[in-house]
C-alpha positions in Angstrom: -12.1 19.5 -23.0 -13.0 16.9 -20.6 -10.5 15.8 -18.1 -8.4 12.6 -17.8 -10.8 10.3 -14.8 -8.7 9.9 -11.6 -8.8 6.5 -9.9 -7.8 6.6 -6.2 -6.4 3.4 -5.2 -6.5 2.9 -1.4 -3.6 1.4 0.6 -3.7 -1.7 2.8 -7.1 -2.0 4.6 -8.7 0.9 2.6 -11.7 -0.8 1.1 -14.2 -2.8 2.7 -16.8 -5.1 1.9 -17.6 -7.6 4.3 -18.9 -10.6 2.0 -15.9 -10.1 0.4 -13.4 -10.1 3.2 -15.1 -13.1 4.6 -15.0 -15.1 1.5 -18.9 -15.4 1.7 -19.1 -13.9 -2.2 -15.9 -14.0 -4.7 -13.9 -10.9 -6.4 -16.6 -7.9 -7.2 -16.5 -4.8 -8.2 -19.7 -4.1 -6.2 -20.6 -3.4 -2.5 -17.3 -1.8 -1.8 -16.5 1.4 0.1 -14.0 2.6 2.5 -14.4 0.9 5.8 -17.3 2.5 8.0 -15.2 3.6 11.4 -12.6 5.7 10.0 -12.7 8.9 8.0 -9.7 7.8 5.5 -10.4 9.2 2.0 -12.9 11.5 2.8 -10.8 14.7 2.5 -9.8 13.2 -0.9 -13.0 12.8 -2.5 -14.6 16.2 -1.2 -11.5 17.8 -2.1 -11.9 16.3 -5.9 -16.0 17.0 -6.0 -15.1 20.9 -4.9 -12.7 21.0 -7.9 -15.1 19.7 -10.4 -15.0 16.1 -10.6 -18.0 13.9 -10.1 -17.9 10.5 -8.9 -18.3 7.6 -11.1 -17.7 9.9 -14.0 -14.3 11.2 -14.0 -13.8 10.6 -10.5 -13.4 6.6 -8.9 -12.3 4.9 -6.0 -10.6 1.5 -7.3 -11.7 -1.1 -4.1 -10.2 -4.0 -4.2 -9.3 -7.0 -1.8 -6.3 -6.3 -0.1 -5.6 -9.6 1.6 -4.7 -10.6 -2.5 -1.1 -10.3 -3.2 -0.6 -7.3 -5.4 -0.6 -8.9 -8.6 -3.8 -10.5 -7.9 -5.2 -7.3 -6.8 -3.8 -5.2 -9.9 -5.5 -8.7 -12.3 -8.7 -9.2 -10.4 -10.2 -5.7 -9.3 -7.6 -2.3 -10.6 -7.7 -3.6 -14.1 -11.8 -4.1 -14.3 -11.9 -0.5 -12.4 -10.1 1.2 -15.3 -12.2 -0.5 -18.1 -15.1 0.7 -16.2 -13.5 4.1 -15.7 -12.8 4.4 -19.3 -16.3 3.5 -20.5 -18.4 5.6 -18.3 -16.2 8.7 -18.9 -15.1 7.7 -22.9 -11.7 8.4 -21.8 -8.8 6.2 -23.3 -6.9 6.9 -20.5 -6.9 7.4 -16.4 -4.7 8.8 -14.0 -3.5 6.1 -10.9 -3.4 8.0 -7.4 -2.1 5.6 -5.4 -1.6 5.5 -1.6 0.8 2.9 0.1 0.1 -0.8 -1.2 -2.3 1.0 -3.5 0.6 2.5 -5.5 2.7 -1.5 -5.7 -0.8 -2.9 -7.4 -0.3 0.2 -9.7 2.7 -0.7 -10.8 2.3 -4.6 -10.7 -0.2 -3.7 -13.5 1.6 -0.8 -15.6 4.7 -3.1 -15.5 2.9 -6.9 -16.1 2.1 -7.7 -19.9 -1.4 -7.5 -19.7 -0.8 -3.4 -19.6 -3.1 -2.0 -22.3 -1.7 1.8 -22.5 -4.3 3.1 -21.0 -3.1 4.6 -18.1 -1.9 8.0 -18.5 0.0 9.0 -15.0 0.9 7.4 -12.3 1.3 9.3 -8.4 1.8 7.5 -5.4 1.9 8.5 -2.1 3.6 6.8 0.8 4.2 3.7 -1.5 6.6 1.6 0.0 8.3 1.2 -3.4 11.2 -0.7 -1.6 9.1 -2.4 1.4 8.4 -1.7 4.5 10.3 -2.7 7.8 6.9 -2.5 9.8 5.2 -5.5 7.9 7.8 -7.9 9.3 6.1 -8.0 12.4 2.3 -9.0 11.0 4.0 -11.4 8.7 6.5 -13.1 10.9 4.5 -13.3 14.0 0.5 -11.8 13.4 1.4 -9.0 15.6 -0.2 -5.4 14.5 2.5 -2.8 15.2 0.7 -0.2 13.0 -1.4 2.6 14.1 -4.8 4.5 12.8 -6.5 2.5 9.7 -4.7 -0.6 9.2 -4.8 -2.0 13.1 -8.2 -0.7 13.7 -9.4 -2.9 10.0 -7.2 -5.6 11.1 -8.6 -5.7 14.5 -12.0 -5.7 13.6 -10.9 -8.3 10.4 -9.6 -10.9 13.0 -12.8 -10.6 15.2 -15.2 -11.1 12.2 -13.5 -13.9 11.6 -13.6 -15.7 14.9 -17.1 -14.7 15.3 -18.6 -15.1 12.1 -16.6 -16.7 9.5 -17.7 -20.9 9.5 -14.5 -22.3 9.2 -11.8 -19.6 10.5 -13.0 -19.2 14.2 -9.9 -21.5 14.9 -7.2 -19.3 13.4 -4.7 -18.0 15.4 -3.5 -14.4 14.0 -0.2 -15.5 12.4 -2.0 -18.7 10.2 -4.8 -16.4 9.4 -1.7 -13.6 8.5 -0.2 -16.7 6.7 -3.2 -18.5 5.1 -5.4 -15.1 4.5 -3.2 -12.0 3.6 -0.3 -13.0 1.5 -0.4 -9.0 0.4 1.5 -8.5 3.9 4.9 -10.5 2.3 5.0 -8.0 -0.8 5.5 -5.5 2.1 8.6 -6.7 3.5 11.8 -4.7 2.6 14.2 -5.4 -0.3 17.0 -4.2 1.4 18.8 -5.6 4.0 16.7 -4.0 7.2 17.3 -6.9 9.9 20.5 -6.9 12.2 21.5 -9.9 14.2 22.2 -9.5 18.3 25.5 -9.9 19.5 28.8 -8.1 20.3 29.0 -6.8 16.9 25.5 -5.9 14.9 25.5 -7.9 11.9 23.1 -7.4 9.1 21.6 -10.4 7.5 21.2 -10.4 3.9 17.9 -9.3 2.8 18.4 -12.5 -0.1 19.3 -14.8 2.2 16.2 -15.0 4.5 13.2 -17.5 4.7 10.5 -14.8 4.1 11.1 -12.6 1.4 9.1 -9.9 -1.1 10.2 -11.4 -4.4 7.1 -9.3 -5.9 9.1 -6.2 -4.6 12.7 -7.8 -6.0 11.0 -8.0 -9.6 9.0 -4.5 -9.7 12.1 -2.6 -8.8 14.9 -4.6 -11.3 16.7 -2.3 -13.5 14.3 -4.0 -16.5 11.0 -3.2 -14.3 12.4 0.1 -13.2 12.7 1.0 -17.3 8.8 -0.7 -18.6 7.5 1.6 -15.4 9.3 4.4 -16.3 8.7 3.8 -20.1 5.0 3.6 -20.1 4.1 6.2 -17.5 5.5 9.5 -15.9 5.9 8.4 -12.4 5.1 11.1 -9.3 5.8 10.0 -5.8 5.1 12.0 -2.8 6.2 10.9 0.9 5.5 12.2 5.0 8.5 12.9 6.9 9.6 13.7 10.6 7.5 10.9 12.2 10.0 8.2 13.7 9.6 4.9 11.5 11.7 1.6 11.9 14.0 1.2 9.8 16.1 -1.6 11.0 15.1 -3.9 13.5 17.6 -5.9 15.6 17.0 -9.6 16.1 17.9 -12.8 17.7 17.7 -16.2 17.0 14.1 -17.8 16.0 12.1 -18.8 18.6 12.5 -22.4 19.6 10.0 -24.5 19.2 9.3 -22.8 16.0 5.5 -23.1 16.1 3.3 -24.2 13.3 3.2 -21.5 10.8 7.1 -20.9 12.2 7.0 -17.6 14.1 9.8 -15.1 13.1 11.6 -17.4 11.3 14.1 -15.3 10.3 14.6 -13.9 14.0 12.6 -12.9 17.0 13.1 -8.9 17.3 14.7 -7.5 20.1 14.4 -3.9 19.2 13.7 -1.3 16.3 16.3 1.3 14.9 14.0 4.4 14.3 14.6 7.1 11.8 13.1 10.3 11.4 13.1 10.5 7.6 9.1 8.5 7.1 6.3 9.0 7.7 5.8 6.5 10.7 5.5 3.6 8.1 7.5 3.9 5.2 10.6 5.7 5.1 11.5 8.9 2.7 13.9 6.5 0.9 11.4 3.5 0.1 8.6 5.8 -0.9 11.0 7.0 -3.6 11.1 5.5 -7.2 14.9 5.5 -7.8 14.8 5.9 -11.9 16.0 9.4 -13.7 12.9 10.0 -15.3 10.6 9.8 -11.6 9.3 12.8 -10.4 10.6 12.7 -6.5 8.7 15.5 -5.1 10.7 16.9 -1.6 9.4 15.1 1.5 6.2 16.2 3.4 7.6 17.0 7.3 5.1 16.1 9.7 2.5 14.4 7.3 2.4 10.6 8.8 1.6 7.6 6.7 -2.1 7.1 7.2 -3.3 10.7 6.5 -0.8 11.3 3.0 -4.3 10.6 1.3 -6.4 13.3 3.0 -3.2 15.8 3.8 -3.7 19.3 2.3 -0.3 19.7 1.6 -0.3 16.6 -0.4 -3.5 17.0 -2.3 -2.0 20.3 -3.2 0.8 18.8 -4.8 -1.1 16.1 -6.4 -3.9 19.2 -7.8 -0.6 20.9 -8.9 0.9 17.5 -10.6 -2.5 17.0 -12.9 -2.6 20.9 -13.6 -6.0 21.7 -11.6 -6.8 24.9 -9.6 -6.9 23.0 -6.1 -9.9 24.0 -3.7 -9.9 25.5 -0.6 -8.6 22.3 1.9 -9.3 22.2 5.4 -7.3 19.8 7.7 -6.9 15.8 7.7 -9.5 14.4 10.1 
């Protein structure tokens, strides 16, 4: 009996096509693979060909642009990855592996009305179901705080554009944050994560600030929560023991405010760490909070970029789809 196709869905800065990424050709499905000067992934697909699977027939890796926001991601490039999945395997149905933003176009999908039942699981790993305290740096000031993948894409993403794109050379890295990547805002927590300076540590009201992840607000709902949950069985996986913000204390917004405001919500000060992530995303937000979610135990010492290539993770993800996992050497 043939087996379901699995579609890896990469997190933020996972794919890379160049033409793309510079606007120099539209939304493609072509020309896409994982950026040249990192191994992410790589454990992931050899550990899948070892087990059987062959690439572009049961196995895919769903590319997509992940400046969109998420529901332009899911609508423009995981959707035409599953028809395609479906017709070169004859599958009616595919399995969603999703890592970090990855797993949030997932589920903008499985949860949006255009849903066509033809997705028959859905695993995530390091998804920051409930945002991410990390992205309010990128997306209130355009500074990189991230390690590994994402500051090394974003790094060489910002040069690119100064150097070759015709009419970006001028951006500064909070307006090409602002005007570029609106998938960093569907980032930002939905719980209240910053705490104002003074005598007293306040915490501001996640609903009450000037930048906020309504995408996030709407996928987790109580209504959302129960379409996700209704459609799919829902698997998330998550690192631990790697010190991740999960607070960060601020003070007033810098003044002048600059043009995109920087910080406008608050200039940070300093970040309350916790152990419990995986140096990204912590064990909390990386949870789907429904009864019928499969919240496998924490992964300790497994940090955010490598959940993809981890052994102990594909070992839970081989044991999740009900395949005899290969032999699985260590992240690179």
């Amino acid at each position: 009996m043939a087996r379901t196709p699995v579609l890896f869905v990469p997190g933020l800065c996972g794919s890379f096509n160049l033409a793309v990424l510079l606007d120099w050709r539209g939304p493609t499905l072509s020309g896409w693979s994982f950026p040249p000067f990192v191994d992410y992934g790589k454990l992931f697909l050899d550990a899948f060909t070892r087990a059987g699977y062959q690439r572009d027939r049961d196995l895919f890796v769903a590319f997509y642009d992940w400046r969109k926001s998420v529901k332009d991601a899911a609508t423009m490039y995981l959707k035409p990855w599953i028809d395609r999945a479906k017709q070169r395997s004859g599958a009616r149905k595919v399995v969603l592996v999703g890592h970090s933003m990855g797993g949030l176009v997932s589920r903008s999908y499985i949860q949006s009305r255009a849903y066509a039942g033809d997705v028959a699981e859905l695993i995530t790993l390091g998804t920051p179901h409930r945002g991410a305290a990390e992205a309010y740096y990128p997306w209130g000031g355009g500074e990189i705080r991230a390690e590994g993948l994402a500051r090394t894409v974003f790094s060489v993403y910002l040069w690119y554009l100064r150097h070759a794109h015709p009419f970006q050379t001028e951006l500064s890295p909070l307006r090409a944050m602002r005007t570029l990547v609106p998938s960093v805002r569907d980032l930002l927590p939905i719980d209240d994560y910053l705490v104002a300076q003074g005598e007293t540590l306040r915490p501001l009201p996640e609903d009450a600030l000037s930048e906020r992840n309504l995408v996030g607000d709407l996928l987790n709902q109580p209504a959302g929560l129960e379409t996700l949950l209704g459609r799919v069985p829902v698997t998330t996986l998550a690192g631990a023991g790697v010190p991740t913000i999960r607070t960060i204390t601020v003070a007033g917004p810098p003044v002048p405010p600059g043009d995109p405001p920087v910080f406008p919500d608050g200039q940070p000060i300093s970040d309350g760490m916790d152990d419990e992530g995986d140096g990204t995303v912590i064990t909390a937000s990386a949870r789907v909070e429904h009864p019928r979610a499969q919240n496998d135990g924490p992964l300790p010492g497994v940090s955010h970029g490598n959940l993809p290539d981890s052994p102990a993770a594909l070992a839970k993800v081989f044991e999740r789809l009900g395949v005899t996992a290969p032999a699985l050497g260590e992240p690179p």
